[in-house]
Every structure is written in structure tokens, then in C-alpha cells.
N, C-alpha and C positions, 0 to 999 in steps of 0.2 A: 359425277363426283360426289363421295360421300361428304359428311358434315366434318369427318373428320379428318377431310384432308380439304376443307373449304381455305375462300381466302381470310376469313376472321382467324384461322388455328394460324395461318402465314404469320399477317399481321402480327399478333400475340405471339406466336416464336420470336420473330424477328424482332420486336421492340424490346422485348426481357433479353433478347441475345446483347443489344446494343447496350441496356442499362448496367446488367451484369460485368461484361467486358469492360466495361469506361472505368467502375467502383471498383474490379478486382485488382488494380492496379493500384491504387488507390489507398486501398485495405492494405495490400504485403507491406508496402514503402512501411504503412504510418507503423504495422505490425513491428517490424523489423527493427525501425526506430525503436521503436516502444519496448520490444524484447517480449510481445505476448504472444503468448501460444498461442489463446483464444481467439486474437484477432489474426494470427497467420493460421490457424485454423480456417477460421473463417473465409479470409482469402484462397485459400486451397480451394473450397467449400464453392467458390465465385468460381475460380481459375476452372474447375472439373465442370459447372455450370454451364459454362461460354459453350466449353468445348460439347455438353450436351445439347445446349442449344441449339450450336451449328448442325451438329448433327441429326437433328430433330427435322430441323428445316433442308437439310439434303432428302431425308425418308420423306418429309412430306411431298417434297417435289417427285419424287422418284415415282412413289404412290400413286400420283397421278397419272402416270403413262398409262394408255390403254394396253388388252391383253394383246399379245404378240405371237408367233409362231413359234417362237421359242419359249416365250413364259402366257401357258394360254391361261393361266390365272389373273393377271393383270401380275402390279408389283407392289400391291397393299399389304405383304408383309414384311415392306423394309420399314416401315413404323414400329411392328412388332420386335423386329432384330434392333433397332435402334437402342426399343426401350431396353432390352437382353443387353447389352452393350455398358447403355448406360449404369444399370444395377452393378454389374460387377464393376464396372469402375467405383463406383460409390462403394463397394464393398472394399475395395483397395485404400479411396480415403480415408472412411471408417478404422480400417488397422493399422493406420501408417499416425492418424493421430492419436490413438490409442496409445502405440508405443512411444511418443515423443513423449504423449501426458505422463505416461509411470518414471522416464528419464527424468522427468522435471520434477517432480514428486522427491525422486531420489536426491535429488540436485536441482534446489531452490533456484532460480534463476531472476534478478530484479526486473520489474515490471514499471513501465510509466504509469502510472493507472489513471491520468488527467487525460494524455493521451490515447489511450484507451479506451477510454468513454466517449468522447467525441465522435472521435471513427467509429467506434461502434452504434450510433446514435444515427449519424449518418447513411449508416450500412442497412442498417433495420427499415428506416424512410425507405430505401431501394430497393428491397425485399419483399414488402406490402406490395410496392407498386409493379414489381413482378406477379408477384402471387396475385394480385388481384388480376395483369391479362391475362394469365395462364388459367384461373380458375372459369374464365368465360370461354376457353377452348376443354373443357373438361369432358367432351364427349371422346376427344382423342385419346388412345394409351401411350401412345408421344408424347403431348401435351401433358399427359399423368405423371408420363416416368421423369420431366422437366420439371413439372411440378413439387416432384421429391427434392427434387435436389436445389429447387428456390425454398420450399419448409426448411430445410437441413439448415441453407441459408440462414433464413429468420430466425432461427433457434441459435444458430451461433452467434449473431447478433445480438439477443435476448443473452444470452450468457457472459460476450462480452462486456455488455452492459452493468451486470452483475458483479461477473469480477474486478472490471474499471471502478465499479461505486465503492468495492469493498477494500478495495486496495487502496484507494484515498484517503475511505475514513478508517481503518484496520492496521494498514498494512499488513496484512497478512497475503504474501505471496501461494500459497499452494493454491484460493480459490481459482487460481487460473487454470492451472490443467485438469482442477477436478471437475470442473463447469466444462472444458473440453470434452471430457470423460464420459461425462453425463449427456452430454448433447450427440456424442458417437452411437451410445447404446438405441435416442430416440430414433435418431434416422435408421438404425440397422432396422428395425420392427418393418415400416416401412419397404425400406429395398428391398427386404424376403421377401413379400408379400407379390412387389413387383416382377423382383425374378421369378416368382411360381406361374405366376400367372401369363410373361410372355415366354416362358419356354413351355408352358403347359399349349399354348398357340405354334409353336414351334415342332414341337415333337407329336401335333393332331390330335392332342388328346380331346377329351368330349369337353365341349365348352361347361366351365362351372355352373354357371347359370342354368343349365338342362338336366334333365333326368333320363339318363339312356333309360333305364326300364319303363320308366312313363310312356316313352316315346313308342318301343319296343311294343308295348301293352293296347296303345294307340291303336297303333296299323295292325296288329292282329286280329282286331273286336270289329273292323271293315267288315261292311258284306261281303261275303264270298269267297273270305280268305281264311284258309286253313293255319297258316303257320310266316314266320318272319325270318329268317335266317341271313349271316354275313352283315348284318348290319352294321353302319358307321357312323357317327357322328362326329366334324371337327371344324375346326375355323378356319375360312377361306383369310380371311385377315381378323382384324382385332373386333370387328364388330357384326361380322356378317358368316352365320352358321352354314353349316353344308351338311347334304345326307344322302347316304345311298345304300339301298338296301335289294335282297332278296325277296319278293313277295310268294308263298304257295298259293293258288288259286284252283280255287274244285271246280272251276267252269272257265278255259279261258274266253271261251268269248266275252264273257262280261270283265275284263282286262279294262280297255276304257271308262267304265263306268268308275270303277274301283281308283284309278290312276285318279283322275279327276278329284275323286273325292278325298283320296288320299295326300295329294300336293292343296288341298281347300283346306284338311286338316290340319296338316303340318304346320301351314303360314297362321295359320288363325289361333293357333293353340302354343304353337313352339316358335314363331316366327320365324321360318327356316326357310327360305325361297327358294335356295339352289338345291334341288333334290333331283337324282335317278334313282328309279326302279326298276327293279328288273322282275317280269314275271313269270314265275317258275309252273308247267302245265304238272298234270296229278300224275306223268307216266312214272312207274318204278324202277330206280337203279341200283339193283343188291351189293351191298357191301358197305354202303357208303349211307351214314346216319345222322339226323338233322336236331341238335337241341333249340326248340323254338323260344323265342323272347316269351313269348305270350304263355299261358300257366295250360296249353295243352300237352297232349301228354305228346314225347318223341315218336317218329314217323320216322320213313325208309326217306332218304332224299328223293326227290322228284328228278327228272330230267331239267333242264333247262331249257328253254323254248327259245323258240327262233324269233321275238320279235321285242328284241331290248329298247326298251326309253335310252 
């Protein structure tokens, strides 16, 4: 079991689920009453929360099934899908209070601002103390993509706050949607960030963190290896890389040697554990042409040998 699907990330789901839940409720009433965008913002803000929450806590349960005959991966990318999930819905909040705030804008709408302040004072306290379990499960991208959406939280809390204060001593109604407005844009930075990153998980792309040419450059400079060719790199889940690649070799017997050395490099250099190679012998296949990772110059493809990793 990785760390990031341990029972501390449970725990820390589970008790920001239960906080979130109890106050979202909580938040629309007094919103509702109150007639403030900001704090029914905010409740939205709670209400999508739960729902990520629980959802966080399904993937992480899920995650932990061993691999299967049918998923020989294990199931460590329902955390990733989870977090994909949750992004677009926060992309949905994000536009949906966007449009209420310009409505409002246009058409001033009275606000309780006494009320206002309270709940929102109240909301903030439950926010922190979200954000603070969730930040000691931060090695999860679960826990990260719940994390956005307790910040989102705290910042509408912080704005309610604002417009509740302003509205008291002002009255000036529009600081309400435009503190909605403004607290839309912070969170969107965020959830792009998150979407890029679990659908760059999703779709195999090479983890950010790595340098395919580095990598590429690596295994070519091995003893007794001519060239790199079909090389992959992607994420088996959110935290643990995978690689498989073509090796050419000008001697296979020394195939062992080279393997060894080469799954030594990899973990020690790029952290990469789950690796196959395959070792390509020096026989020639006309027709068929190899552009190698490594800066030597193109060669005929080699056959394929019979003794795959």
C-alpha cells in the first residue's frame, strides 16, 4: 500500500468529508436568508466539496485492491480519474458562479451583511481545519484535487467575510458578486493546473517531473549498447513511473550485464522501478530504419531477439 492511499489520506478524507457536509448546509440556509451570492457561493463551493470528498474516499478505497486478471495494473488510477472528475466539476462551479455574479452586477440584489459575516466567520474556522487534514495527506493527487476545492472554500469564506464587513459599514451591495468574481478566477488557476496534470496521467503521457531525452541519453551511454529505440515513459498511477523500451546491443551475451545495470540506473537516477526491456541482437532488417534517442547517428533496425525481459 502506497502512502497515498495509506489510512492517514482515509482518515483526512473522511473527517474534511464530515466537516464540509455538516457546514454546507449550514452556509445555503443562512445564504438564502441572507440573499448573498457570496455565501451561497460558497455553499455551492462546500456542497461540490462533500460530493469530492466522498468521491476521493471511493478512489481511495478502490486503489487499494490488489492487481487482478482483469486490471493487471492494480486500481491506482481511480485516484487519478477521481481527481479528472473533480477538476471539471469545479470548472462547472467556477462558470455557474460567474454567471449569477454578472446577473447581480446588473441587478443589485439586498444582502444581510450582519448575517453574512457570521456564517461566513464560521465557514472560514471549518475551512482551515479542512485544509489543515488535507494538507498532511499531500502526497496524494486525491487528497490534492480535495485540497483545491477546501482553498476554493477558504477563499470564499475570506470574501464573504469581506463583503459581509463592507456591506455593514457601506452598504454598498455589488461587493458581493464582485468578491464572488474574484474568488472564481483564483480557484480556476488551480483546477487547470489539476486537470493538466491528471489527464496528462490518464492519457500516458511522460510524467512532468522526468526528462524523456535525459532518460533516452541514459540507457544509450550503457556499456555495450548501440542505440535506444520505442521508448516509453508513463504513469502507472499518480506517483509511480513505468518504462519500457528497446535496447540495441553489439554483443548479446552481455544482455544481463547491461539489464542490471540499466534497471540500477533508472531507480537510482529517475526513480522508475517498474521497467521492461527488450534486447534488440546487431542482425540487419532492410527496409526498416531506427532514429535512436541517444545523439548517434541512424542505423538499419536490428532484428529482435528472442529473449524479452
Amino acid at each position: 500500500m502506497t502512502a497515498a492511499n495509506g489510512p492517514g489520506v482515509r482518515r483526512a478524507l473522511l473527517l474534511a468529508l464530515l466537516l464540509t457536509a455538516g457546514f454546507a448546509l449550514v452556509e445555503a440556509i443562512g445564504g438564502w436568508m441572507a440573499g448573498s451570492l457570496a455565501l451561497l457561493s460558497d455553499a455551492g463551493h462546500m456542497v461540490t466539496d462533500a460530493a469530492a470528498l466522498g468521491l476521493a474516499l471511493f478512489a481511495n478505497a478502490i486503489g487499494r485492491r490488489p492487481p487482478s486478471q482483469r486490471a493487471s495494473y492494480g486500481y491506482g488510477r481511480a485516484e487519478v480519474l477521481a481527481a479528472f472528475v473533480n477538476a471539471i466539476v469545479m470548472l462547472a462551479v467556477v462558470a455557474a458562479i460567474a454567471i449569477e455574479a454578472v446577473r447581480r452586477l446588473l441587478a443589485p440584489t439586498p444582502v444581510a451583511g450582519g448575517m453574512v459575516l457570521g456564517i461566513a466567520i464560521a465557514g472560514l474556522t471549518i475551512n482551515v481545519a479542512c485544509a489543515w487534514l488535507l494538507s498532511r495527506a499531500s502526497g496524494s493527487l486525491n487528497a490534492r484535487g480535495a485540497m483545491i476545492h477546501v482553498l476554493g472554500d477558504l477563499l470564499g469564506s475570506l470574501a464573504a467575510i469581506i463583503a459581509g464587513g463592507v456591506i455593514v459599514a457601506t452598504g454598498w451591495m455589488p461587493i458581493d458578486p464582485i468578491l464572488s468574481m474574484v474568488v472564481s478566477l483564483l480557484i480556476l488557476r488551480s483546477t487547470v493546473q489539476l486537470l493538466k496534470q491528471s489527464a496528462g496521467v490518464l492519457m500516458e503521457g511522460v510524467p512532468a517531473h522526468l526528462d524523456y531525452n535525459a532518460i533516452g541519453n541514459a540507457l544509450a551511454r550503457l556499456p555495450g549498447v548501440t542505440g535506444v529505440h520505442d521508448l516509453h515513459v508513463w504513469n502507472m498511477t499518480a506517483e509511480r513511473a513505468a518504462l519500457s523500451a528497446h535496447i540495441a546491443m553489439a554483443d548479446g551475451s552481455a544482455w544481463p550485464q547491461t539489464l542490471a545495470g540499466a534497471q540500477r540506473m533508472l531507480a537510482q537516477e529517475f526513480a522508475i522501478l517498474h521497467v521492461t526491456l527488450q534486447p534488440d541482437w546487431p542482425a540487419l532488417q532492410p527496409g526498416r530504419k531506427v532514429i535512436p534517442v541517444s545523439a548517434l547517428e541512424s542505423v538499419a533496425a536490428p532484428v529482435s531477439g528472442n529473449r524479452p525481459h
